[in-house]
C-alpha positions in Angstrom: -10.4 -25.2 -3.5 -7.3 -25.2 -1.2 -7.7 -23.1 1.9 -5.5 -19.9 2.3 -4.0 -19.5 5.6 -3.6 -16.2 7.7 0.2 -16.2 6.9 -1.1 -16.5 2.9 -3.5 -13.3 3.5 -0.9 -11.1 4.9 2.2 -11.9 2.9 -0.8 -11.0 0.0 -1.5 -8.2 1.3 2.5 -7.1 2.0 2.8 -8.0 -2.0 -0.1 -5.5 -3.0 1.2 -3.1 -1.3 5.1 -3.1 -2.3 3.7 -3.2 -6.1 1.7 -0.3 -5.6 3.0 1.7 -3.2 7.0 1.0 -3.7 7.3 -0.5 -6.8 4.4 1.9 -8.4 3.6 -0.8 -10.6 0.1 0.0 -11.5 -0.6 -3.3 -14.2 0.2 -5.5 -11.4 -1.4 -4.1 -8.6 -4.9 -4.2 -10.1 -4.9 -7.7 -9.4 -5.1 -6.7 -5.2 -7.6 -4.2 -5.7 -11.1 -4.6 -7.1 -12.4 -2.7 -9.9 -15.1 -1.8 -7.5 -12.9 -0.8 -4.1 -14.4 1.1 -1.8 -12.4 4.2 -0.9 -13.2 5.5 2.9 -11.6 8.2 2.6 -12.5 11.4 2.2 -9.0 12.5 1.3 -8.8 10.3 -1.5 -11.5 10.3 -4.7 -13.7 7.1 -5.1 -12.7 3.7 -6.5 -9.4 1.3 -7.3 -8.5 4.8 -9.9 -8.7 7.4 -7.1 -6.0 5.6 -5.1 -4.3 4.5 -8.0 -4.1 8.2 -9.0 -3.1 9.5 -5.7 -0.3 7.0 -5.2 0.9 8.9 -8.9 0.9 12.0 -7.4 3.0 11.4 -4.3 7.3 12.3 -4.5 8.6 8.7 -6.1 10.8 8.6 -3.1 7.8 8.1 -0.7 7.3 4.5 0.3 5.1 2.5 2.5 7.2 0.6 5.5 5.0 -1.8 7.5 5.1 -1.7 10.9 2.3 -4.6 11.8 0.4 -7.1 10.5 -2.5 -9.2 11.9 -4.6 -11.6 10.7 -7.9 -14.0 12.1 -9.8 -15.6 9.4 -10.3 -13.9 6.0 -9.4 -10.5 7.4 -6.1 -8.9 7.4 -5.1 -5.7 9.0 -2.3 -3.6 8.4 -0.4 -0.3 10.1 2.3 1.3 8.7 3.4 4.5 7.9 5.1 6.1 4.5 8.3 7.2 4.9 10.9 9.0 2.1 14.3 9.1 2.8 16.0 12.6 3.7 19.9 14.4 3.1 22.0 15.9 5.5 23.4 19.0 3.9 25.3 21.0 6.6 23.4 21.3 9.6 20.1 20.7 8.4 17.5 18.1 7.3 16.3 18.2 3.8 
């Protein structure tokens, strides 16, 4: 079996996350999250389906912008925030 590098593990991770959390493309996403994820949560309900599910229920304007990436080994960590896009209307934010 061909070893993944660290550069492999975060540009996977980057592509799970754009499929689920901009794209919203629940099929394919399902392939980056086990059946049997482990939600730490206590926000969020158990399980791949509780994320899945809460991700349905945010505005579909939201969307998750990475802001760093690291990797050592097998383990890949990621900080970014989730950002939707506002309008000027007069002299106020919307």
């Amino acid at each position: 079996m061909p070893k993944i590098t660290q550069e492999q593990n975060k540009a996977r991770l980057l592509e799970g996350f754009d499929l689920l959390f901009n794209q919203r493309n629940y099929e394919a996403a399902k392939q980056y999250w086990s059946p049997n994820y482990i939600q730490h949560s206590a926000h969020i309900p158990p399980g791949r389906e509780g994320l899945f599910n809460l991700v349905k229920g945010l505005p579909p304007e939201m969307k998750y912008e990475n802001g760093r990436i690291i990797a050592e080994a097998d383990y890949v960590m990621a900080h970014g925030r989730y950002t939707r896009p506002t309008e000027r209307t007069g002299s106020s934010w919307t």
